[in-house]
N, C-alpha and C positions, 0 to 999 in steps of 0.2 A: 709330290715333287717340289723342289723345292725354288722360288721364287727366282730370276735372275735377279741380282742388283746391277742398277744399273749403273754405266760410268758417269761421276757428276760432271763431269769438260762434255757438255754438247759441241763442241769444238765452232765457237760463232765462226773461226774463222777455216776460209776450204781449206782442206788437205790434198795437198798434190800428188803424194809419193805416198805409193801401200808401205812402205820401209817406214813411215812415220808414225803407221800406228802401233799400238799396242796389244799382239793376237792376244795372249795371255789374258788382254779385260774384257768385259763383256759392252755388248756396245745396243744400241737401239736403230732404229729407224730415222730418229731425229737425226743420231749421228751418218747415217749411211748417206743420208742427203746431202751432207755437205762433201763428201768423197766424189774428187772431181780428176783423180786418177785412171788410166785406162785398163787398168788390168780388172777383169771383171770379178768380183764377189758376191758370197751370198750369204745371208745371219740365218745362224739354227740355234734356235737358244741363247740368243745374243755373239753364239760368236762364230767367229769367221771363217767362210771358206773359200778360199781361191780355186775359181772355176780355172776348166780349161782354156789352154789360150780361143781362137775361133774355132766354131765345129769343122771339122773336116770338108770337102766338099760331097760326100759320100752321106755322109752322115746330114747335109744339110740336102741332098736328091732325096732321103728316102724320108726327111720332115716336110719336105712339097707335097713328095708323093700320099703323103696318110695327110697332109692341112688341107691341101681341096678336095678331096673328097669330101671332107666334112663339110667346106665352105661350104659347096656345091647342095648338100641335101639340107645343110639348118637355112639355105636361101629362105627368106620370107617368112622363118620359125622364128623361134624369140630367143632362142639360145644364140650365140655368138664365140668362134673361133681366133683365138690370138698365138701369136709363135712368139720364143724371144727374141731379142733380148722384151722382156714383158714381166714387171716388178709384181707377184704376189705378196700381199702381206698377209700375217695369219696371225688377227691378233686375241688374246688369251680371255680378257675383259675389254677394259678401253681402248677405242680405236686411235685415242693421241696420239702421232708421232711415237715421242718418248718413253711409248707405254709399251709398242710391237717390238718384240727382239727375236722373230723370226721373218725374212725375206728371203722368197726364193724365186727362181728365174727358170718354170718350165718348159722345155720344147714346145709344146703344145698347151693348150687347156681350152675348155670350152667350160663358159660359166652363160649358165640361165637364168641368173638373179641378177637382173642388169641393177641393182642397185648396190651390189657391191662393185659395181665400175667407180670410177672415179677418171681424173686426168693422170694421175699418177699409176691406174694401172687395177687391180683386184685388190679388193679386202676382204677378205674369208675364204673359205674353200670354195675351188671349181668344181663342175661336177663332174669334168672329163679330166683328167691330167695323162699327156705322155711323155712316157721321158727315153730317149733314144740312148741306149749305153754308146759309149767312146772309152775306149782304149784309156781315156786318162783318168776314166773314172774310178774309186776303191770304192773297196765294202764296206769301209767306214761310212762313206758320203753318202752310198745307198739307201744303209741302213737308217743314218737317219734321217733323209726323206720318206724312206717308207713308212719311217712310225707319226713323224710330222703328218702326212696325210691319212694317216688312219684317223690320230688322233682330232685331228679339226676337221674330219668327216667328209674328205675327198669321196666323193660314189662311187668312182670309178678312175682305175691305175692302169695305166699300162706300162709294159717294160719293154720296150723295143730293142731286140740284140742284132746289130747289123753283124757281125761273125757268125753267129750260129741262125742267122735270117730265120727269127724268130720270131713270136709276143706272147708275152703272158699280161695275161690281166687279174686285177688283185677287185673285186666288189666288196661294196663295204654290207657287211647283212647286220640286221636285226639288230644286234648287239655289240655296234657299230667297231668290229673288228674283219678283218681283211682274209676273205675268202680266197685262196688262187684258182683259176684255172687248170685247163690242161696246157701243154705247149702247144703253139702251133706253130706251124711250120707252113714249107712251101706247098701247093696246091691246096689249100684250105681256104679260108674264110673265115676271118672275127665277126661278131656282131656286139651291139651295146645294150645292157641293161639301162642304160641312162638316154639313151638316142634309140629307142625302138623303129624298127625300121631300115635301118645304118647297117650295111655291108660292107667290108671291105674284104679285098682279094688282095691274100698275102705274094703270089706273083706278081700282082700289080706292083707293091710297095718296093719287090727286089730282085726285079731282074734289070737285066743290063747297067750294074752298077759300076761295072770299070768306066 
């Protein structure tokens, strides 16, 4: 695959207005730092994708519901629970700034390697990532998060559909490509290959959602 180039204007100066940039070039990390505009995005191979406006309120009950649980069991574990707005960087070689041209902003993630923390957020892959589908999302933007976390070694995917009050989970095996599940649905129960231990009751996560 082939390298991005990057764009040479690291832009010293902020950027107010997304209308000022250029979607067409490809852009880094160094650049995304000085974007002091409110509309939220995210770099997949350098380039850009304008997230949803704010998650719904629906959609942000049923990322409560699945984030304490988890809080509640890694209590006193070494592992550690973050929701967004929360900046993953995944970078390729060098962790420079200017070198990452993919950031992305998971619902969830739980990362065990506290040394990829930082103050600005994750570097490398979590081991837990979920990502709650919203109505605004396409199968473009899907797809390539899903290959993003295959490919930089996410352990474990979840796909939370609040329409069809589902989850699927995608495991990364052996040969570090993305095994699915089955669906599950209501009256069931997930568990993690990565959190052994860790039940969740998909009731729990979606009832009384009006």
């Amino acid at each position: 695959m082939n390298k991005p180039v990057p764009y040479p204007d690291l832009h010293d100066k902020p950027v107010h207005e997304l209308n000022d940039i250029d979607a067409s070039l490809t852009y880094s990390y160094a650049n995304y730092l000085n974007w002091l505009f409110h509309d939220r995005v995210e770099l997949i191979k350098g380039k850009i994708f304008k997230m949803s406006p704010a998650p719904s309120r629906i959609h942000q009950k049923i990322s409560i519901r699945i984030s304490n649980p988890l809080v509640n069991f890694l209590k006193n574990k070494s592992c550690e629970v973050y929701a967004a707005p929360f900046d993953v960087r995944f970078p390729k070689e060098s962790k420079e700034d200017k070198d990452v041209f993919t950031v992305l902003q998971p619902d969830i993630c739980v990362v065990c390697d506290k040394s990829k923390l930082d103050d600005r957020g994750c570097i490398g892959a979590p081991d837990l990532i979920v990502e709650i589908l919203s109505p605004g999302n396409t199968k473009v933007e899907l797809l390539h998060k899903y290959q993003v976390y295959q490919e930089f070694g996410v352990k474990e995917y979840w796909v939370v559909s609040q329409s069809d009050q589902s989850i699927l989970i995608y495991t990364l095996n052996d040969l570090g490509k993305f095994q699915p599940s089955k669906l599950f649905t209501l009256s069931e129960r997930v568990t993690s290959t990565v959190l052994p231990g860790f039940e969740l009751e998909l009731d729990d996560v979606f009832h009384d959602l009006d």
